[in-house]
C-alpha angles and dihedrals in degrees: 000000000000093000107052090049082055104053088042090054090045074053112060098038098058094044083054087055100051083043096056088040081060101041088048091051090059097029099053119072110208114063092234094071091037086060094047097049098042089051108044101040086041093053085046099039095056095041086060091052097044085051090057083047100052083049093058108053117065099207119102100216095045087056094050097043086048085049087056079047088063100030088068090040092058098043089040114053099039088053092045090054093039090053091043096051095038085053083051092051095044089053091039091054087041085058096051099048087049111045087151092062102071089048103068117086095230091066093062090065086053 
């Protein structure tokens, strides 16, 4: 009884977090909030989901295949939305040295 209220609550809480990640990735207006939002309720969001999950199953090597599951999770999509937004900053920075550079019609092409 404990325990499926448990695993519904893991539930519902991590499918709350991937909802507000999406909703933040529509809602904030920089990119560099979008990246932060999206990446740190989504981690969360599917750990506490893969932990329910890991609740649910009785077998040992489906839960700790489901654990590597989560390990990658938790060292990839951070790293993903640390390496997007720093590629946003690096290009924002490179538009503002160089002003003279968008209005020239070649860039356009480009």
């Amino acid at each position: 009884m404990i325990r499926e209220i448990l695993i519904s609550a893991l539930l519902i809480v991590g499918s709350l977090l991937i909802f507000l990640s999406g909703l933040g990735l529509m809602r904030f207006s920089d990119a560099l909030c979008r990246s932060h939002a999206l990446a740190k309720a989504s981690t969360c969001g599917i750990c506490l989901m893969l932990a329910a999950l890991i609740m649910a199953i009785d077998n040992d090597i489906s839960g700790l295949k489901i654990f590597l599951v989560m390990t990658f999770t938790l060292l990839t999509i951070p790293l993903a939305g640390h390496l997007t937004a720093q590629l946003v900053y690096r290009h924002e920075q490179g538009r503002l040295k160089h002003p003279s550079r968008e209005k020239t019609p070649s860039s356009k092409t480009r």
